[in-house]
C-alpha positions in Angstrom: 16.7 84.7 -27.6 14.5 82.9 -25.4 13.7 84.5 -22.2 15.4 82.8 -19.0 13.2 82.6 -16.3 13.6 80.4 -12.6 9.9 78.2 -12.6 9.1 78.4 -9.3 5.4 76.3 -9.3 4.0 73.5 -7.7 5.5 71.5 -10.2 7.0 71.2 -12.7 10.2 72.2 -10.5 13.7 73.3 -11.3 15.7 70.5 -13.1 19.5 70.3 -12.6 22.1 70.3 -14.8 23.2 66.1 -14.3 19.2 65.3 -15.1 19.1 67.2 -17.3 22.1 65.4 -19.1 20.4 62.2 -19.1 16.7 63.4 -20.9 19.7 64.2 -23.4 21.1 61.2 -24.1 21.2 59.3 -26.7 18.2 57.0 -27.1 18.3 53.4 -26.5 16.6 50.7 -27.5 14.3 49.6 -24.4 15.5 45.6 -25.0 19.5 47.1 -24.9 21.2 45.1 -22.3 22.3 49.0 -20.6 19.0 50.0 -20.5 17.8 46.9 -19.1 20.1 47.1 -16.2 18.9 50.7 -15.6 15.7 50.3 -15.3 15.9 47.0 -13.1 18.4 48.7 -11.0 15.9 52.1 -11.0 12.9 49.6 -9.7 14.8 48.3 -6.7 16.2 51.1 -5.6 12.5 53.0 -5.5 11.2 50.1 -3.9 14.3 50.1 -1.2 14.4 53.8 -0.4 10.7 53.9 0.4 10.8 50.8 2.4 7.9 49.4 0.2 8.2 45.6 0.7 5.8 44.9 -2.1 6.8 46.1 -5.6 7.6 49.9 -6.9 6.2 50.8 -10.7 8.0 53.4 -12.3 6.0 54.0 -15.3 4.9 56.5 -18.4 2.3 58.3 -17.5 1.0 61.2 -15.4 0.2 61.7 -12.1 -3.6 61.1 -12.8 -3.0 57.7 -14.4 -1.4 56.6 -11.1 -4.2 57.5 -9.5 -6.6 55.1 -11.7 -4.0 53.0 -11.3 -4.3 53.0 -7.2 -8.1 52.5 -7.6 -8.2 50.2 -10.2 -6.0 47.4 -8.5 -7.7 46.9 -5.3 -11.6 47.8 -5.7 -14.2 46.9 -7.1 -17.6 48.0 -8.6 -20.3 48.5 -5.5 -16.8 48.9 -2.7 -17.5 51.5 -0.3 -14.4 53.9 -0.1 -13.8 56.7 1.8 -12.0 60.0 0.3 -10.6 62.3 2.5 -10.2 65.4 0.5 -8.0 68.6 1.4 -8.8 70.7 -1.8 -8.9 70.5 -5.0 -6.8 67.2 -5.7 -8.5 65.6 -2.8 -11.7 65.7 -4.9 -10.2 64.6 -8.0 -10.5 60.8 -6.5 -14.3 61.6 -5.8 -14.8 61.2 -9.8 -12.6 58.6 -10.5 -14.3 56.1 -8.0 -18.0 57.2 -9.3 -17.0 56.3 -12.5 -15.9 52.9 -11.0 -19.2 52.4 -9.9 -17.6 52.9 -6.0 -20.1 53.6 -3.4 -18.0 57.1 -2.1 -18.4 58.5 0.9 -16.5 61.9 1.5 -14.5 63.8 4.4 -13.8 67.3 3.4 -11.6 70.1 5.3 -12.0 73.4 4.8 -9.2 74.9 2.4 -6.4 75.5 4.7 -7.2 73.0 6.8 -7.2 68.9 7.4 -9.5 66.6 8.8 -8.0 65.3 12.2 -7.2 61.5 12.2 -10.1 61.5 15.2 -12.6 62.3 12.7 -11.2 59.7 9.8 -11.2 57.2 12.9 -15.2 58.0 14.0 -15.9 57.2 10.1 -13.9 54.0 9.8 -15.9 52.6 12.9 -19.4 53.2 11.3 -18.8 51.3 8.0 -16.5 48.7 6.3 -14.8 50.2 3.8 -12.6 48.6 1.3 -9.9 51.6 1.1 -9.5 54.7 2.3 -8.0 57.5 0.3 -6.1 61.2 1.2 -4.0 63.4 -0.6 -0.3 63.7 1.0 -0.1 67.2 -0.1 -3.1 69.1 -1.8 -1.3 71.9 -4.2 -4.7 73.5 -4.0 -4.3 74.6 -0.4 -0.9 73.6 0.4 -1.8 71.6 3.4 0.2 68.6 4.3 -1.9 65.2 5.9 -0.4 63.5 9.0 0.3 60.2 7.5 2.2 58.6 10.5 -0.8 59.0 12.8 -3.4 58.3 10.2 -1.4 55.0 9.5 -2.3 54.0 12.8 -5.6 54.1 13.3 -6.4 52.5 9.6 -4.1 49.4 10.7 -7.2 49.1 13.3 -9.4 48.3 10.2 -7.6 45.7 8.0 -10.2 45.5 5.7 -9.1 49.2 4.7 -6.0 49.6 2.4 -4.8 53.3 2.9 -4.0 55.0 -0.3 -2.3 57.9 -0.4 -1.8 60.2 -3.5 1.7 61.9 -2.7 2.8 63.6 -6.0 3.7 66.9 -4.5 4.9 64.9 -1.7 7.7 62.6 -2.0 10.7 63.1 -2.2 9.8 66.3 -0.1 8.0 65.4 2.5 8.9 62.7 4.6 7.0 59.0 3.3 7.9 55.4 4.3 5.3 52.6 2.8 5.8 50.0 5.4 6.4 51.6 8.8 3.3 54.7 8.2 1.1 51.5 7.1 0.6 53.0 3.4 -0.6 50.0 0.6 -0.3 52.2 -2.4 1.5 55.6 -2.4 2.3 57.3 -6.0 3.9 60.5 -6.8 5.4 62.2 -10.0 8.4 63.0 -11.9 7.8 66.5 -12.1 7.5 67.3 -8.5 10.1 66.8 -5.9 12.3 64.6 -7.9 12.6 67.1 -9.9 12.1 66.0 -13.4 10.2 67.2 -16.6 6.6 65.8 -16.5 6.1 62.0 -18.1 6.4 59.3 -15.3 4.8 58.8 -11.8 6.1 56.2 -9.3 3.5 53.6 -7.7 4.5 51.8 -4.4 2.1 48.9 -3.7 2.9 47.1 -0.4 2.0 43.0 -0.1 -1.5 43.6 0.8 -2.7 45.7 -2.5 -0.7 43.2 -4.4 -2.8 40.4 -2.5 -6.1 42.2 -2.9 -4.9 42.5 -6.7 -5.1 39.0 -7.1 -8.3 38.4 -4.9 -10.3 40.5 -8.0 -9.4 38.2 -10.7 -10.1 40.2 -13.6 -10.4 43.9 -13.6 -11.8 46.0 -16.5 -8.7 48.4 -16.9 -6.0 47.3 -19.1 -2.7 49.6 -19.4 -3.0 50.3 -15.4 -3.5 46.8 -14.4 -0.6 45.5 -11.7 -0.5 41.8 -13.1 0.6 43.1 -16.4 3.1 45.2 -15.2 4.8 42.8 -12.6 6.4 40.4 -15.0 8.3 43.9 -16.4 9.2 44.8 -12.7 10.1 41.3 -12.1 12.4 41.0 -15.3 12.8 44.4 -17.4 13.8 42.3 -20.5 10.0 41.5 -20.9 7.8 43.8 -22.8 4.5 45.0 -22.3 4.3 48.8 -23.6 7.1 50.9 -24.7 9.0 53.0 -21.2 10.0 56.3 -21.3 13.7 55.3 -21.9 15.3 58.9 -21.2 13.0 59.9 -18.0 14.0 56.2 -16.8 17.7 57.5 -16.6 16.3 60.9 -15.3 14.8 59.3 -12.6 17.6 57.1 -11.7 19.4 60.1 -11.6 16.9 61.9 -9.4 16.7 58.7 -7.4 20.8 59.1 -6.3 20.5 62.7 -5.2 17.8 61.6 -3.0 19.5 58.7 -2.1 22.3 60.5 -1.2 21.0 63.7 0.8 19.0 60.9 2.6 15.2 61.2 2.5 14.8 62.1 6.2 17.9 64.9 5.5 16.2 65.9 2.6 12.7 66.3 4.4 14.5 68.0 7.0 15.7 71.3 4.0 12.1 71.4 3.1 10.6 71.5 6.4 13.2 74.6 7.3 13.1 76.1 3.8 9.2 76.4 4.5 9.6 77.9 7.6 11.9 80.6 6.4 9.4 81.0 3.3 6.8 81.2 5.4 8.2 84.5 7.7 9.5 86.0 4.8 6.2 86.2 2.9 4.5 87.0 5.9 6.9 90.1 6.5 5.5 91.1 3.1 2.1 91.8 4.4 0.6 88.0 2.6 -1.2 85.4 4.4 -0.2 81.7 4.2 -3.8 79.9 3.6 -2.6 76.8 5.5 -2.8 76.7 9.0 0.4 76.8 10.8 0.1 73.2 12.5 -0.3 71.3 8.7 1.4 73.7 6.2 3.1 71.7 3.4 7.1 72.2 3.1 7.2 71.7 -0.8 4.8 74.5 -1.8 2.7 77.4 -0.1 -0.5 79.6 -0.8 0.2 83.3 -0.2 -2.8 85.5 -0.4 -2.3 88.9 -1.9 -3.2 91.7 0.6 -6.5 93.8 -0.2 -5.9 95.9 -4.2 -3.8 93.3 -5.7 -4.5 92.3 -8.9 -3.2 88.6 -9.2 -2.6 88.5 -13.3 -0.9 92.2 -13.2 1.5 90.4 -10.2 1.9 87.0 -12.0 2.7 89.4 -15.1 5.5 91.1 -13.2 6.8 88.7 -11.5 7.5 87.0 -15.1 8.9 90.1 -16.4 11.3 89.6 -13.1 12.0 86.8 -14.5 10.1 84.6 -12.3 7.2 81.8 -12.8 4.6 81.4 -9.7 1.0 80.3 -10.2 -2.3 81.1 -9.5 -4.8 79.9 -6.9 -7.1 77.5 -7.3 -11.2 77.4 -6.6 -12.4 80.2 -4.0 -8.9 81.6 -3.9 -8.7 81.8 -7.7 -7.3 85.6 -8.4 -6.7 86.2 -4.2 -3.4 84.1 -4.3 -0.7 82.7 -5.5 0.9 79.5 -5.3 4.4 78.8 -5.1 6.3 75.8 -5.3 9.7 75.0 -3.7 10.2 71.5 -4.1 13.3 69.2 -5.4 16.3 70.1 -5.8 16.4 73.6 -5.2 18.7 76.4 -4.1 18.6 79.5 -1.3 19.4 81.6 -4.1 16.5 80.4 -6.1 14.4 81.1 -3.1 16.0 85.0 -2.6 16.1 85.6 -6.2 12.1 84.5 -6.3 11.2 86.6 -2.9 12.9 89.6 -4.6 10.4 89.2 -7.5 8.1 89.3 -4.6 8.8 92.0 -3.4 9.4 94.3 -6.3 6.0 92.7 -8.1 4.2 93.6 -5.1 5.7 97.2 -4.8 4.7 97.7 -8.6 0.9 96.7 -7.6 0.6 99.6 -5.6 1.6 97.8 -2.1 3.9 99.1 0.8 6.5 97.7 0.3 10.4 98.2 2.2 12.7 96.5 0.1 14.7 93.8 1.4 12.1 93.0 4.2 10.7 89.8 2.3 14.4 88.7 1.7 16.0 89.3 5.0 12.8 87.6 6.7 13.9 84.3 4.9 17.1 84.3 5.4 17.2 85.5 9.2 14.8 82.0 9.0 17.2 79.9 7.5 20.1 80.7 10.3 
């Protein structure tokens, strides 16, 4: 028998029983008047909840693809572009615009930190740049970007559209394209909507859609926006072949969000990271981020001095428990641990208990029931 174990990484996350029933369903062909109706009604309903006046793409593909797909639409060869990266992810847009022949310029934080909209601001004034992109949340370092405030000061520079890669974000963390002043904002299934991998959401607000059509044509082909928006537009129309079942998933994972409220539902991550927080602290770990930008859909606990990090990954699995490890510098001094989507307190107590006992079997000091009572004395 196959060995049950509670996933508990920066995605994929937990799935629930009622999305899991639609990946099972029985497949469909993608010009069925049902399915049609699904996916039209799945497009609207992204593009309402997340206050994005321009057009919502629900789409096959990975994360990474929706990144191209942000850069693709609105730049061209010899742009100037600004990255602001907070880890590992952050840099991953350094390569894709130097292989779009982008002039790049980059702001980088130290991991565990961000850069302060202040200093974005100073760098905005010097040059004209043509967009400006940040990671949301960086599952690197766990560090969460102030997207409110940095809204504001890019509306100062008009010529800047403000991208923001929030896969590990939305749906967790609190996003809204129109009133933060975001032109393209993506995430994935796998993250906080909790779905299997297979389909990221793009949100391109009126003035990426304009800038689409100021660049004529563009040398991309599957990402392209003006070959997609008849399909948006009219779902009956074909282009390429959607992921019919993680269509229905998502519509799924669309009306839980929908109905906790994505304010309400920002609101249980923000105080189920707080309680995470204290109770891995009371286990002798540091949380990399600093306190004033921690993310609330996953953390980055680093191990106290004689941990080994694959012995403790290996235990916690034998407690039945998934977490992951670090990333860059921290690679084998951490671990990262997501708790994103739709999950439960008792996924987080049954997943601090692994904690604590994996910890205890690496040699650390350890008083049972610390880590566990920590959290939940949080979550009063």
């Amino acid at each position: 028998m196959e060995k049950d174990v509670l996933v508990m990484i920066p995605g994929p996350s937990p799935v629930v029983s009622s999305i899991k029933e639609q990946m099972a369903r029985d497949i469909q062909a993608f010009g069925d008047p049902r399915f049609i109706k699904d996916y039209r009604e799945l497009i609207v309903d992204l593009g309402t909840m997340f206050n994005c006046s321009g057009q919502a793409f629900p789409l096959a593909g990975t994360g990474t693809l929706a990144m191209e797909m942000a850069v693709a639409n609105v730049t061209k060869r010899g742009d100037n572009v600004l990255v602001v990266s907070h880890g590992f992810f952050g840099d991953r847009f350094i390569e894709i615009c130097q292989r779009k022949g982008l002039n790049t310029d980059v702001l980088s934080a130290t991991w565990g930190d961000i850069i302060a909209p202040e200093k974005i601001e100073v760098a905005l004034a010097e040059k004209e740049y043509a967009a400006l992109m940040i990671t949301h949340v960086d599952t690197s370092t766990a560090v969460t970007a102030p997207l409110a405030y940095i809204g504001q000061v890019v509306k100062k520079y008009p010529e800047t559209l403000f991208i923001v890669d929030s896969i590990a974000g939305s749906g967790g963390e609190f996003a809204d394209v129109d009133d933060m002043g975001i032109d393209i904002l993506f995430t994935g299934s796998q993250k906080a909507f909790g779905v299997c991998p297979g389909m990221f959401v793009l949100w391109a607000g009126q003035k990426a859609l304009d800038r689409r059509e100021e660049l004529g044509m563009i040398p991309e082909y599957y990402v392209d926006f003006t070959k997609w928006l008849p399909i948006m537009k009219d779902p009956g129309k074909y282009f390429a072949t959607p992921a019919i079942n993680l269509v229905w998933a998502m519509k799924e994972a669309a009306a839980i969000i929908r109905e906790e409220g994505l304010a309400a539902r920002a609101k249980r991550h923000s105080k189920n990271a707080f309680a995470l927080h204290k109770g891995l602290e009371a286990l002798n770990l540091r949380i990399l981020a600093q306190e004033e930008c921690r993310a609330s859909t996953l953390s980055v606990a680093i191990y106290p001095q004689g941990i080994d990090d694959a012995q403790f990954r290996s235990l916690m699995w034998q407690q039945g428990v998934v977490v992951a490890g670090a990333l860059g510098l921290y690679a084998g001094k951490a671990f990262r641990v997501g708790h994103m989507g739709n999950f439960t307190t008792g996924d987080m107590v049954q997943m601090l208990a692994a904690v604590e006992y994996s910890l205890a079997a690496s040699g650390a000091d350890i008083h049972f029931g610390q880590g566990v009572g920590a959290y939940l004395e949080g979550m009063k």
